[in-house]
N, C-alpha and C positions, 0 to 999 in steps of 0.2 A: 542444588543451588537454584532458588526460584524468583528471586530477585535480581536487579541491579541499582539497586535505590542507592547500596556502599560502593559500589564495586566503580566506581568514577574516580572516586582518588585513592586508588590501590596502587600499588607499583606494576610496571607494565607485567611483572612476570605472573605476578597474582592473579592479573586482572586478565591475562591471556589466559589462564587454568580455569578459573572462575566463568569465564563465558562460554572454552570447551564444555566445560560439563555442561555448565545450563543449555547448550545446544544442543547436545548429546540427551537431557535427561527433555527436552523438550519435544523428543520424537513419540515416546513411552504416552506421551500427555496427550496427543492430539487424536484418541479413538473419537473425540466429542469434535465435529464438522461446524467451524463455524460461517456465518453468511456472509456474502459480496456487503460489505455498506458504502457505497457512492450519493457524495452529494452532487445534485444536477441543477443547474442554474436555468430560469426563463425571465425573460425581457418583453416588455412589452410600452407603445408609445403612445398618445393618443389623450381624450380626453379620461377624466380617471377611474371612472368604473370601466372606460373601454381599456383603458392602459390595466390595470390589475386582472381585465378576464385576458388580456391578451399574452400576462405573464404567466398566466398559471397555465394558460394551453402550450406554449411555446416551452414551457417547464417539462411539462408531462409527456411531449411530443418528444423532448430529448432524451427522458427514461425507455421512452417505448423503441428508441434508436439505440441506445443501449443495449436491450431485451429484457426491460424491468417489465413487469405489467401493472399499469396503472394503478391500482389497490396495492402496488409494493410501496409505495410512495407517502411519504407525511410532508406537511409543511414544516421545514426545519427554522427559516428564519423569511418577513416579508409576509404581505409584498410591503415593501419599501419606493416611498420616491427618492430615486435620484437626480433625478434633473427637472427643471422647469424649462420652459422654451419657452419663448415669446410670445409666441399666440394661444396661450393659454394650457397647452397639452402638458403631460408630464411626461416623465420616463418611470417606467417604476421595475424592479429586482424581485422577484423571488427567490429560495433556495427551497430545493426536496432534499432531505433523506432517505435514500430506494434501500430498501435492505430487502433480500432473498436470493434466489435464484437467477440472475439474468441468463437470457437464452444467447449461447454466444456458437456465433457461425463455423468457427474453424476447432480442429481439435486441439491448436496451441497458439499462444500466443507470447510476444518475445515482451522477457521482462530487463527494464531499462533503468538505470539511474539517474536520478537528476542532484543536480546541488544547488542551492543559498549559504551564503557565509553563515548563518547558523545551523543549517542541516544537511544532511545526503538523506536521499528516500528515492529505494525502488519498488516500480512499481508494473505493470504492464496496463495500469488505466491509467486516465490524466492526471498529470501533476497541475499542484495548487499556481497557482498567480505570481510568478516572483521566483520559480525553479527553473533552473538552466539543463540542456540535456546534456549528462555526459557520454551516454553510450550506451551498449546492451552489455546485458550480462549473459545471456542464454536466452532460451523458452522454456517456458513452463506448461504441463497439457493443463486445457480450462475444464477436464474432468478428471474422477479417480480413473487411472491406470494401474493396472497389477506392477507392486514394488514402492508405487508408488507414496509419497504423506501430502496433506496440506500443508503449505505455506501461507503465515500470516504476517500483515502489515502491521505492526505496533507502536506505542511512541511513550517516551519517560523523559520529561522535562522538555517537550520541545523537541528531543532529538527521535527519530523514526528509524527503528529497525526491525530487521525479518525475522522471524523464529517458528519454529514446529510445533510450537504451545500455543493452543485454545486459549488458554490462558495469560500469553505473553506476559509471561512471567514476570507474574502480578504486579504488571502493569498495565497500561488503557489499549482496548483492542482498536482499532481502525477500521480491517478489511482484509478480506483473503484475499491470497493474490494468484492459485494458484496451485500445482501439484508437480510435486519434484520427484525423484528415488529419494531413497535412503540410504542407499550402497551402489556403488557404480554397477551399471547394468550389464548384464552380460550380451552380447551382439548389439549394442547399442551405443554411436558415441555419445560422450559427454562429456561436462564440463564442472568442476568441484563448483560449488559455489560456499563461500566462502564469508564468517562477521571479522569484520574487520575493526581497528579501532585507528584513529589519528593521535600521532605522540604528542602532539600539542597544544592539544583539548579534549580527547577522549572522544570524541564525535563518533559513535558508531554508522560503518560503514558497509556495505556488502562490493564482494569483490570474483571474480574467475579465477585470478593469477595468486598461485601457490604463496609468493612472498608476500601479499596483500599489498601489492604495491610500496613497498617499502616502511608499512607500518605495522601496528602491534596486530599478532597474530592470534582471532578468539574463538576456533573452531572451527569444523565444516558444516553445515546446513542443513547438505544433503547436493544432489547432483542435475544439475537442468540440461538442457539438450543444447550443443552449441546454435 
């Protein structure tokens, strides 16, 4: 099962079997590593060649806080004005595209969920503009670990969910978020992590707690560290 294009309005029992597997058959899939993609925002004020160089260094300055290295970076959208001021200056937006390797300081980093009445999306980078924090889910280490798979960020229609497919099953990739087990570890605790679905729109979700918090239940993932 490599999609979820149908599997939205299946009956909960279907659609809980259906997303087992595909999390299951999405472990086999991820030998191919795919990259961090973070977009990173710079700002800059001033008059407007000075506002446009001062958004693209304050852009760039953000990637390299990150651990992007500058040549990881495109211009994704901008620079743009958004505001005029009075005395003439502007305000102006960039956004970057960093895609590769970021050099990340600690061996793990805790991955967290947020929600908007349209989506849930966990993530251990920032969330977009308009997502509320709900909590952690565990940590994930930010390299391979023996035992270990990559975890990817994906999204179908709007909604954003986790899976062990390079592929995200054949739907649009986002961003790695990450490395999990595959099977609970031995001398190691942890914590199931768990796709989740909401019974009353099908919202895929990620979850720690065994009942999925009282909704449809659509696999396990694999296992983060509490």
């Amino acid at each position: 099962m490599r999609s979820l294009r149908r599997a939205i309005g299946w009956s909960a029992t279907a659609l809980a079997t259906a997303l087992a597997l595909t999390s299951l058959g999405g472990t086999a899939a991820a030998a191919a590593v795919g990259p961090v993609k973070l977009y990173v925002k710079g700002f800059g004020s001033g008059p407007l060649n000075v506002a446009e160089q001062s958004a693209r260094e304050t852009g760039l300055d953000a990637a390299v806080a990150r651990g992007f290295a500058r040549s990881d970076c495109r211009v994704s959208a901008g620079p743009t004005v958004v505001n005029s001021l009075p005395n003439g200056w502007v305000q102006v937006h960039i956004e970057y595209l960093c895609t590769g390797e970021p050099v990340v300081g600690s061996p793990t980093f805790v991955l967290k969920r947020y929600h908007k009445s349209s989506d849930t999306l966990s993530t251990p980078w920032d969330a977009p503009v308009g997502y509320d924090l709900q909590g952690p889910l565990g940590s994930l280490y930010t390299a391979p670990t023996p035992d270990t798979q990559p975890l990817y960020l994906c999204q179908v229609r709007g909604d954003h969910f986790a899976t062990t497919d390079v592929g995200c099953e054949g739907q649009t990739y986002v961003t790695r978020l990450g490395w999990l087990y595959g099977a609970p570890p031995a001398g190691v605790p942890s914590l199931p992590l768990l796709r989740c679905l909401r019974k009353e729109n099908r919202q895929i979700f990620e979850s720690h707690q065994t009942d999925c918090e009282g909704q449809i239940h659509g696999g396990t993932l694999g296992y983060v560290l509490p």
